[in-house]
N, C-alpha and C positions, 0 to 999 in steps of 0.2 A: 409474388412470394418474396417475402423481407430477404435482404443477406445479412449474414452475420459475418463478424469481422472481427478479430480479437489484436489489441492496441496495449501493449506490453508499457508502454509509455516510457519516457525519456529516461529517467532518476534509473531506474530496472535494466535498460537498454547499457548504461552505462556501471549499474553496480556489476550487474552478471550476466555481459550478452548472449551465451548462451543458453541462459537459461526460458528466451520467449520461444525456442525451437522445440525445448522440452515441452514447455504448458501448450503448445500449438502443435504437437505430436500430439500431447494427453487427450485435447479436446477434439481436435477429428477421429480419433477413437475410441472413446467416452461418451462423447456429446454428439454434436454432427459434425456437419461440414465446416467449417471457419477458416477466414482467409484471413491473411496478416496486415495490417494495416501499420504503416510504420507514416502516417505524417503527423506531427506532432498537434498537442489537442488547442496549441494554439495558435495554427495556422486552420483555412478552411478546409475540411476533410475531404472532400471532393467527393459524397459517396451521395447513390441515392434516395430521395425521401422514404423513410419506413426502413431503414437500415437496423442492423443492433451491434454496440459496440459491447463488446467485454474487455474490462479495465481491470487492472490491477491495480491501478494509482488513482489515490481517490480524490487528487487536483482535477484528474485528466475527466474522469466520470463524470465532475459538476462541471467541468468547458463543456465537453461535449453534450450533454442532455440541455445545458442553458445560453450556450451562444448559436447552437447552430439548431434551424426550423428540421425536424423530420427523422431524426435523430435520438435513438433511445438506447441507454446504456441497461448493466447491469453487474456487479463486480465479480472476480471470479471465484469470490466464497460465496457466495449464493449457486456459482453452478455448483462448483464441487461439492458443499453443501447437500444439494440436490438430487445429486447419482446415487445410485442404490450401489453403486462398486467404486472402491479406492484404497488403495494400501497404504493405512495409516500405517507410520512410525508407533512403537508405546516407548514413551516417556516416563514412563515409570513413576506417576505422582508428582511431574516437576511443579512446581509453585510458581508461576506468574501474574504480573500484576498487567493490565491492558492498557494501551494510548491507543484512544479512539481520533482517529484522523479528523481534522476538523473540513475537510471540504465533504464530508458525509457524515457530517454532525445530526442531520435532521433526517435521515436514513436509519431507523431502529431495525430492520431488517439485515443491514449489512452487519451492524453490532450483533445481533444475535446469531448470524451466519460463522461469524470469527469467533462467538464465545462456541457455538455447536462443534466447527471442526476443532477446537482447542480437548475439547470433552472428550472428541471421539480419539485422539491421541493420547489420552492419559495425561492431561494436563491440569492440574486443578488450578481454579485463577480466586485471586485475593485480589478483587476490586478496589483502585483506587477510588476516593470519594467523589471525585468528579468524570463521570466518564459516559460511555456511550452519549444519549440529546442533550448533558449537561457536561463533557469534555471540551477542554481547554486546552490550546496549542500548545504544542510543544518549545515553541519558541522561534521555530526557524520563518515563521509567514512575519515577524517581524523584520526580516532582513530586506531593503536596505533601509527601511522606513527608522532604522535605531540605532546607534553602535552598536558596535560590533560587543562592546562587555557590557554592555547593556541586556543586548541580545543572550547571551553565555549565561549571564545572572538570573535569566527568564528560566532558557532551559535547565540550568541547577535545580529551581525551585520547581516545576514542571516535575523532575527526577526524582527529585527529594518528597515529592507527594505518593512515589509509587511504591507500596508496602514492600515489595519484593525485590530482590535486587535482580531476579531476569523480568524482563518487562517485553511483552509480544507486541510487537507494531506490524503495522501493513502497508506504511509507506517508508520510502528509503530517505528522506529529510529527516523524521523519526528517527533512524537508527542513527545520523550523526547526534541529533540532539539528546539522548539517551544517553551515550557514548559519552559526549560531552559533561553533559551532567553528573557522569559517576556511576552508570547504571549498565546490565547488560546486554541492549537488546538481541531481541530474538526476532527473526523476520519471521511473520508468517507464512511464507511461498519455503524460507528456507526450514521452519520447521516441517511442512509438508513435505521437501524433497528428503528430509533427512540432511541438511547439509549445515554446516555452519554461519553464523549470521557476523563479516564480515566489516568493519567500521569503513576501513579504506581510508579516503581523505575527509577529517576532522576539521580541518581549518574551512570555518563556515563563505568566507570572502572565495577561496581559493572553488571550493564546490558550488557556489553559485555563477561563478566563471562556466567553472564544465558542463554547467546546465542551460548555459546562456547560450556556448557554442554551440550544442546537441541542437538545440533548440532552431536555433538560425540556419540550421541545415537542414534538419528536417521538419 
């Protein structure tokens, strides 16, 4: 019998650590059984073959399903997607524009999971032209391969394609680069909590410091 394991991943671990106790309370009472997996998705996971991870971060999803033999993910808006019960927020007709994560660019299931629970909130979304299997980074997988206002310049224009000035992401790189660019994101975990979707630390040098750490420890 597979185990399931739910791996909140690092950028999440760090935006709002408490928030994997919440999604790892929701889904042993929602879903089934899941256990927490905190080793990051770029060390080996130590878990056995025919495992399933549930990810929130969509870096962590394509490590995990493509470096390691036995090992199958799935994101957690496909489960939540999936439950016949969940108390959405109503958003009252907000207007968002989407950034589809690019490490599940070729994943049109995950895109249509995020545009579904967007729908089931009262969300109306104003498609940027490039997005879900034809979305383009947001800027930040440029770092350190570019300068730094090099990199800033990317995600300006990145922001400046999204019709809307709230823009729903589902990775937390995302919400810096948003942020940066002028725009307001909205996390998707935090419009499901109902909670506000936080920028924190903007300085892109400084936040890949804090994920470097995270990372080397766990």
């Amino acid at each position: 019998m597979k185990k399931t394991y739910f791996n909140p991943g690092c950028a999440l671990s760090i935006y709002k650590p408490d928030m994997e106790n919440k999604i790892l309370k929701f889904l042993n009472e929602s879903y089934e059984d899941v256990e927490l997996h905190k080793i990051c998705c770029q060390h080996n996971p130590q878990l056995e073959s025919g495992s399933l991870i549930i990810n929130v971060c969509a870096g962590c999803d394509r490590r995990f399903r493509s470096l390691y033999e036995g090992i199958s993910t799935i994101s957690i808006w496909e489960i939540i997607n999936g439950l016949d019960e969940f108390n959405y927020p109503d958003y009252k007709g907000l207007k968002v524009s989407v950034q589809d994560a690019c490490p599940v660019r070729e994943k049109p299931q995950v895109h249509q999971a995020v545009r579904n629970l967007l729908k089931k909130m009262n969300i109306d979304i104003v498609e940027t032209e490039l997005c879900g299997t034809r979305s383009i980074c947001c800027g930040d997988n440029f770092y350190p391969s570019l300068p730094v206002d090099t990199i800033h310049r990317k995600m300006k224009e990145r922001a400046d394609s999204m019709p809307c000035d709230d823009v729903c992401v589902y990775c937390v790189s995302c919400i810096k680069s948003m942020h940066i660019g002028g725009k307001n994101p909205r996390h998707l975990m935090d419009l499901l909590m109902g909670e506000s979707t936080e920028p924190q630390i903007s300085d892109t040098i400084e936040w890949h410091e804090q994920l470097q750490e995270y990372i080397d420890v766990h």
